[in-house]
C-alpha positions in Angstrom: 24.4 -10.9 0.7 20.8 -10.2 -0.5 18.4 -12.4 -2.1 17.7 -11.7 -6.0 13.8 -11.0 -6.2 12.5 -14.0 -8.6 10.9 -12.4 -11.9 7.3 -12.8 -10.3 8.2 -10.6 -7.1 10.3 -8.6 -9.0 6.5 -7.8 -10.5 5.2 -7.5 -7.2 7.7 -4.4 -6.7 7.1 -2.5 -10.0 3.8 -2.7 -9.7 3.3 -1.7 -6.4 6.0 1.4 -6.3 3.8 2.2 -9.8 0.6 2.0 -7.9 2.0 4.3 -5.1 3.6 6.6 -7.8 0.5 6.8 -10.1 -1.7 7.8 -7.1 0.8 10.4 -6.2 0.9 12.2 -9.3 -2.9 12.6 -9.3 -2.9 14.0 -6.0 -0.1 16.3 -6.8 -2.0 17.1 -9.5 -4.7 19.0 -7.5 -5.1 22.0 -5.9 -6.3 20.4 -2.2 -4.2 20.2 0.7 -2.5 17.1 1.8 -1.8 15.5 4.7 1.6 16.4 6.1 3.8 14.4 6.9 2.9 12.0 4.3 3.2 9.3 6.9 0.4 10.8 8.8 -1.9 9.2 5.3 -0.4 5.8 6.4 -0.4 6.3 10.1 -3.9 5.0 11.1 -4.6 1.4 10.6 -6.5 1.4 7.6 -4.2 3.0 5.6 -1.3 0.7 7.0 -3.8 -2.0 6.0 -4.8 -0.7 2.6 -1.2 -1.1 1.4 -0.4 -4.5 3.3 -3.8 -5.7 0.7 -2.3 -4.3 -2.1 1.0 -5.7 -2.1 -0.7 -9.0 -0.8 -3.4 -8.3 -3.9 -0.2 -8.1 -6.1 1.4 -11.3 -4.8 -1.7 -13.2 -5.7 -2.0 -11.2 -9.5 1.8 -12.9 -10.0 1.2 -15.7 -8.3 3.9 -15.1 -5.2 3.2 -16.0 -2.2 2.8 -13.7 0.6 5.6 -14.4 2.8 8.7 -13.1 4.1 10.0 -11.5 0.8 6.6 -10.1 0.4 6.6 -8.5 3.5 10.2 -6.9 2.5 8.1 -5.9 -0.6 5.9 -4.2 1.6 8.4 -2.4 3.3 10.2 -1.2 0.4 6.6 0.0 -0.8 5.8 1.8 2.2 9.2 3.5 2.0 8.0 5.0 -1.2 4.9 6.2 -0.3 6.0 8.4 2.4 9.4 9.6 1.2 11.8 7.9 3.4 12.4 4.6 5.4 8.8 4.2 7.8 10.2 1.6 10.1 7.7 2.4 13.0 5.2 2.2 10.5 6.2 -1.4 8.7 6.3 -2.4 13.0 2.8 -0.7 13.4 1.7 -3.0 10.5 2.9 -6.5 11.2 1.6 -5.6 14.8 -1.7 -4.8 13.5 -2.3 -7.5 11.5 -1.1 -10.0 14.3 -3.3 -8.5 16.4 -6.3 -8.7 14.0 -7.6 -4.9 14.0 -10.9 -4.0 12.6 -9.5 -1.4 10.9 -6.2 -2.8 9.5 -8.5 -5.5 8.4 -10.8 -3.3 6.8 -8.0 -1.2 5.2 -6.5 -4.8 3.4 -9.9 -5.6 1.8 -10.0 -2.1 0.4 -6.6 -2.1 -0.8 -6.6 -5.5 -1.7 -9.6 -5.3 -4.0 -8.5 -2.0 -5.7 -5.2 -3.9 -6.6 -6.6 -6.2 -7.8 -8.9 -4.4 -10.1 -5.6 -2.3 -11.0 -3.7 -5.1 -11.9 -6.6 -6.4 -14.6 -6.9 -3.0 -15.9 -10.3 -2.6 -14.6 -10.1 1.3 -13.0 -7.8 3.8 -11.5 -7.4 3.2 -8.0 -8.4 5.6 -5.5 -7.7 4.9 -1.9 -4.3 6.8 -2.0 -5.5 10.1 -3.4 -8.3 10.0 -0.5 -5.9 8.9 2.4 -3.3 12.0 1.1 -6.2 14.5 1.3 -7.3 13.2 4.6 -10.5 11.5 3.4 -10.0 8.0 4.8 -14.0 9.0 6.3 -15.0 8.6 2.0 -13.9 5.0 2.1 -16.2 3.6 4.6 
């Protein structure tokens, strides 16, 4: 038996499979090539880690807290962004940020802040498009 998401993670979700979704239309939307497979934009640590920060940026935009369900929300996220279930990569994650990478780290703050500034309705977020087209380099 699964656990109903409350109404704020239930938020969490929407707006994190939106912010994966509206990043993917822009990129299909160009005429550059993409990474393939898709998992290879999510494959290195920062991009793991630029996802974990936005869902965790989106738990603190709803006030949820990032805990187990979160992490689920995470997962589910992930899922979307590369097409199909990324179990290696949800494992890579959690291992990452136990282990306290540089780059994982790195990855969170970026994808944390841009979020964030998502979620206020500040700008259009950017990270995805560049991890898709191989330009993790152009977020340094």
């Amino acid at each position: 038996m699964s656990t109903p998401l409350s109404s704020g993670q239930q938020a969490v979700l929407d707006g994190a499979v939106r912010f994966v979704r509206d990043q993917a239309g822009r990129v299909a939307e160009t005429d550059r090539p993409t990474v393939d497979p898709p998992e290879a934009a999510f494959g290195t640590p920062f991009g793991l880690g630029y996802l974990f920060g936005a869902v965790d940026a989106l738990c603190q935009a709803n006030g949820v807290a990032f805990d187990g369900m979160a992490l689920a929300i995470f997962a589910l996220t992930l899922d979307q962004a590369v097409g199909r279930p990324a179990d290696a990569l949800r494992r890579q994650a959690l291992d990452l940020e136990a282990a306290g990478d540089a780059d994982f780290a790195r990855g969170r703050t970026w994808g944390g802040n841009e979020a964030a500034g998502w979620a206020r309705g500040q700008h259009e977020p950017v990270g995805l498009v560049h991890l898709a087209h191989g330009d993790e380099h152009r977020m340094q």
